[in-house]
N, C-alpha and C positions, 0 to 999 in steps of 0.2 A: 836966591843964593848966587853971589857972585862969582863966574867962572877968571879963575886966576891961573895965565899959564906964563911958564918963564920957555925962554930960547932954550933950546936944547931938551927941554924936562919932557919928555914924552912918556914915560911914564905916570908921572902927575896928573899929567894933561888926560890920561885915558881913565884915571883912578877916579879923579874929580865929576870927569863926566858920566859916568858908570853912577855913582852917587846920588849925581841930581838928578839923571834921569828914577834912579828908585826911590828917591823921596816925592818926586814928580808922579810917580805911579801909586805909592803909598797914598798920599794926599787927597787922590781920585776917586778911588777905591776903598778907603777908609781903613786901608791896612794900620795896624799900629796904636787904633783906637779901639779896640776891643772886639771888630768885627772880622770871623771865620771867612774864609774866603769861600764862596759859593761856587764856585766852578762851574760856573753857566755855558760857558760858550764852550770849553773842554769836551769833545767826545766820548765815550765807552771806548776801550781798548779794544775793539774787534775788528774781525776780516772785515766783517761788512763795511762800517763807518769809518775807520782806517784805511780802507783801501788798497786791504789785502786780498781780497779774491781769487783764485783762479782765473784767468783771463783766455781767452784763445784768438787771434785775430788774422785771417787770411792775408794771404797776398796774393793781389788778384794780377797774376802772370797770364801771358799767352799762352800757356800750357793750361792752364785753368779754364778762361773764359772764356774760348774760341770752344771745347767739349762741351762748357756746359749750354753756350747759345745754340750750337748745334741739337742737342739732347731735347730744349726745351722746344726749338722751333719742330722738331720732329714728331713732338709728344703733341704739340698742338695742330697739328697738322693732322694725324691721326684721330683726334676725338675730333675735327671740323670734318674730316670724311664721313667718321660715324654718323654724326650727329646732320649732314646734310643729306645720304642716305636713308636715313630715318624719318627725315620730314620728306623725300621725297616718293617716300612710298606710303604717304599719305593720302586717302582717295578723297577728293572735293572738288564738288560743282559748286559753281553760283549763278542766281539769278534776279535778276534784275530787275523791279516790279514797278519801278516811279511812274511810268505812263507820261513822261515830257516826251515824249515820240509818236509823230503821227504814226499808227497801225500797231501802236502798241496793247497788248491784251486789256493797259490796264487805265489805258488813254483818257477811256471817258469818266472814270471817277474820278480825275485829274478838275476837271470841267462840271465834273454835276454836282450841287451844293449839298445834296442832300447824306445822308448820314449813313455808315453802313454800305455804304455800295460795295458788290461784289462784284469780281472780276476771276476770271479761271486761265491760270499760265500754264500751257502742255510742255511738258521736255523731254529729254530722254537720257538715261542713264546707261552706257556703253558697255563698262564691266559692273560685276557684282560687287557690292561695298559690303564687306566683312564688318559685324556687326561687333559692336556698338556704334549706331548711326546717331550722331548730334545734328539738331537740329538749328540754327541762328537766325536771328533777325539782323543786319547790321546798317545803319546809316553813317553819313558823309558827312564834314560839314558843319557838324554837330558839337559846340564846345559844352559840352558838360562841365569841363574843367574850369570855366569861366568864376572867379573868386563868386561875385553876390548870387551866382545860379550853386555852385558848388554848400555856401553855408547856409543857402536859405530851406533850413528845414528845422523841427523843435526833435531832440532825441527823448527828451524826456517826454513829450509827448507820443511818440514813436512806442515804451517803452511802457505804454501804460499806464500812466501817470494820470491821477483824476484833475489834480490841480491844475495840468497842462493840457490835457484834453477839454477843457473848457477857457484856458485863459493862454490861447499859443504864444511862443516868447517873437519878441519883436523884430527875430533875424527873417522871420517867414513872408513879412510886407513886403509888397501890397497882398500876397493871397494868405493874410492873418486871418480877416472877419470877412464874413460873405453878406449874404441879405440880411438887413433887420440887427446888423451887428452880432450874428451869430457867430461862434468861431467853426473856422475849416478845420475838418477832422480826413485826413492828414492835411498837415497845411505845408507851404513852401511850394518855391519854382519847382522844383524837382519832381515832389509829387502830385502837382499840378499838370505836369507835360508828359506825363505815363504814356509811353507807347501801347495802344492799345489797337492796332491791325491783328486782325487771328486768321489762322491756318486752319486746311482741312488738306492731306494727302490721299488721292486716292490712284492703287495701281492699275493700270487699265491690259485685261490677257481677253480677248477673241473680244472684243466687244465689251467688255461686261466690265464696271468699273468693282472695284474693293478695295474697302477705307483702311488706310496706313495709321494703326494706332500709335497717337502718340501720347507719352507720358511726360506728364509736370511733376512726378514727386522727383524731389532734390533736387532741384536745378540750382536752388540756391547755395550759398553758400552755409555751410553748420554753423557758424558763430551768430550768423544773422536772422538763422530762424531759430537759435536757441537762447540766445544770451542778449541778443542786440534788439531785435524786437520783441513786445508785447501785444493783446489784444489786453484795452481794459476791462475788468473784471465781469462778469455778464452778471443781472442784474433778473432777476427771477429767470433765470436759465434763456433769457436772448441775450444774446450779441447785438441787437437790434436800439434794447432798452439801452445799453449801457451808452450808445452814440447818442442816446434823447439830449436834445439842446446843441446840438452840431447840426454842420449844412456839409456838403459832397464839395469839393473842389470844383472849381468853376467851368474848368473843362473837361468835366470827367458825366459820361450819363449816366450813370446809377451811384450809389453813396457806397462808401468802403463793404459796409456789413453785406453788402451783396453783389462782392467779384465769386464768391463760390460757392457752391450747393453745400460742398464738402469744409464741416467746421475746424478741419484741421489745415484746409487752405484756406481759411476765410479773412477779413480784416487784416489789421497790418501781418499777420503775417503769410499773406497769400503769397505765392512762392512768385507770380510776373512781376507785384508789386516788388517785391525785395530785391529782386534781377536788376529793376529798373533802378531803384534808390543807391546802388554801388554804381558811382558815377565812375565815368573811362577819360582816362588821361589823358586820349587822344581826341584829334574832332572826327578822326575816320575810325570806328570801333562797331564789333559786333557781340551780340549777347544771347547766350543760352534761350533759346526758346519751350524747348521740346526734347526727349531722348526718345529715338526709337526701340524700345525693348520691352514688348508687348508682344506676347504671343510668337508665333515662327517668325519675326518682321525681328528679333531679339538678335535672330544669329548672321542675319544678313539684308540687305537692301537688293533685290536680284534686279537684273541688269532690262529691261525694256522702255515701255512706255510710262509718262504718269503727268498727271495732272494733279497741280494745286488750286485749290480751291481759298480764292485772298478777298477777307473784310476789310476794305479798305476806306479805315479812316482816318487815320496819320496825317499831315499838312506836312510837307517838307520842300516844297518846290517855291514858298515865300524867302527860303534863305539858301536856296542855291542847293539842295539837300540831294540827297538819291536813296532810294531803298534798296535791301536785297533780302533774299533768301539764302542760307549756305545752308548744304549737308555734307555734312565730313566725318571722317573714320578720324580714331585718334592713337596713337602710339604712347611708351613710355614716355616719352618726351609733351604728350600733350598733343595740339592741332599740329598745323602744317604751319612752320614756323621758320626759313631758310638761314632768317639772317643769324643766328645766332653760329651754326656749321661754316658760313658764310667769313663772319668776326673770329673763328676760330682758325680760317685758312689763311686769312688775313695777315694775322698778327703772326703764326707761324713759318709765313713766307718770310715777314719781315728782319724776324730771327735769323733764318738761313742767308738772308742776303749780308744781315751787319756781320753774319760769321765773314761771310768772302770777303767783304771788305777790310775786315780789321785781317784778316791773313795776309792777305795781300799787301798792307801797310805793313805789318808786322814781317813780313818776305822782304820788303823794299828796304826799310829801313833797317833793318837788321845786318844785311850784308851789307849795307854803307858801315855800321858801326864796328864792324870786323875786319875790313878795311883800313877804317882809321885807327885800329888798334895793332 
């Protein structure tokens, strides 16, 4: 349609265009031709989708935000004392057991090839350690978190699986198949490289040594010995039959069915095994060994002499590694843990200072602008 405007007609002019634009939209739209208008793109009448709401929106003054960074820096300041108090009344020794030091207890199984070597570290415990006493193993060094050490394990063979306990899946290579192309029952890096040094505490009063019971049940964690692993189904009542047609991991000296006397710590789910298989995020990490809470040794660790008694067969000085031993008390918060009290004083100091500073700016400027008015 042709737009026709004469000098002067502004009337015309807006009627005409008013016009074409709604035959122009008709035309688009199909208006005029028998079709309803759909109202597609039209909203519902409501608060919500109208954008009627109740709204509330601060104004963030120096009367506001200089109280509230003061408040929070204070509040944080407060749980970082708690909370560094708390881990500092944590009791914990450690020691040291690698044997890279001439004169050290444990020097010579460093040096001697053979398997099993024992070594005995004396120490001494200054005050009484308030019981529950944790026992750790911890090394150095050590990336567990390394991606192809991290996936290389089979869960569903973990989990009891027949079809995977004889056919491992191929993240577990090279320690998939052992001799004779058998498969490794557990297989992978991980449970391949099972920390396997053991402990013996004994307290030593006038001479006379006596052995410091220690306890394995629950060290693990409940999801991993309840839901995460499995033993395959035992097979005229062995545990034994049911591994028939697997071979032991290549660095391990006896085969799974016989890390424990006790059939409820036995196979995948013996509780060091399961300790070990939760890999640590760090390369310096240490892991549940032991809980002291057997007998009178339940409500405390008393304060003298003691000697450990260490099977030392772990290899860690090929890649720079170190061992230790910890025993630690533990509080609401867990171990002895600083930095967190630490991050807490931290970031609360930081509060207090952007208060002074933004007052200070907000003082200066302020009387300039009262000034100029």
């Amino acid at each position: 349609m042709a737009l026709l405007t004469l000098p002067g007609e502004q009337g015309v002019l807006i009627q005409t265009t008013r016009q074409y634009l709604v035959e122009e939209l008709q035309s688009t739209q199909g208006f005029g031709m028998g079709k309803e208008d759909p109202k597609v793109s039209k909203p519902d009448n409501t608060a919500f989708t109208q954008q009627r709401l109740p709204a509330w929106q601060p104004i963030l003054s120096a009367g506001i935000v200089l109280p509230l960074f003061v408040v929070i820096g204070l509040t944080f300041i407060g749980i970082g004392i708690g909370l560094f108090i708390t881990s500092s009344n944590v009791q914990e020794i450690e020691l040291d057991y690698t044997g890279d030091q001439q004169g050290s207890p444990c020097a010579g199984c460093t040096t001697n090839a053979t398997t099993n070597c024992k070594c005995t570290l004396p120490f001494k415990i200054e005050n009484k350690f308030e019981g529950p006493v944790f026992m750790y193993y911890g090394l150095t060094n050590y990336y567990q978190n390394y991606r192809k050490y991290g996936i290389s394990r089979d869960d569903d063979q973990l989990f009891g699986n027949i079809d995977s306990l004889k056919s491992p899946a191929n993240f577990c290579s090279p320690y998939q198949m052992g001799a004779k192309q058998m498969p490794i029952a557990p297989c992978g890096a991980i449970a391949n490289s099972l920390f396997n040094d053991t402990f013996r505490l004994f307290y030593k009063v006038n001479e006379v040594y006596t052995e410091v019971l220690l306890d394995d049940n629950g060290i693990s964690w409940w999801t991993d010995y309840n839901v995460k692993f499995r033993n395959p189904p035992e097979i005229n009542g062995s545990l034994k039959n049911a591994f028939e047609g697997t071979v032991k991991p290549l660095n391990w000296p006896k085969p799974v069915y016989e890390l424990s006397t006790n059939p409820n710590n036995n196979g995948f789910i013996n509780q060091d095994f399961l300790v070990w298989m939760r890999i640590a995020a760090l390369p310096n990490f240490r892991k549940l060994y032991r809980r002291i809470s057997e007998g009178n040794w339940s409500r405390s660790l008393p304060a003298g002499n003691y000697s450990l008694e260490i099977t030392y067969n772990y290899p860690v000085l090929s890649f720079q590694g170190k061992k230790k031993v910890v025993f630690s008390t533990v509080t609401w918060m867990g171990g002895k843990n600083s930095f967190l009290g630490i991050a807490y004083l931290v970031f609360g100091s930081l509060c207090i200072v952007m208060a002074l500073i933004m007052l200070i700016v907000y003082a200066k400027y302020q009387v300039q602008i009262d000034r100029d008015m």
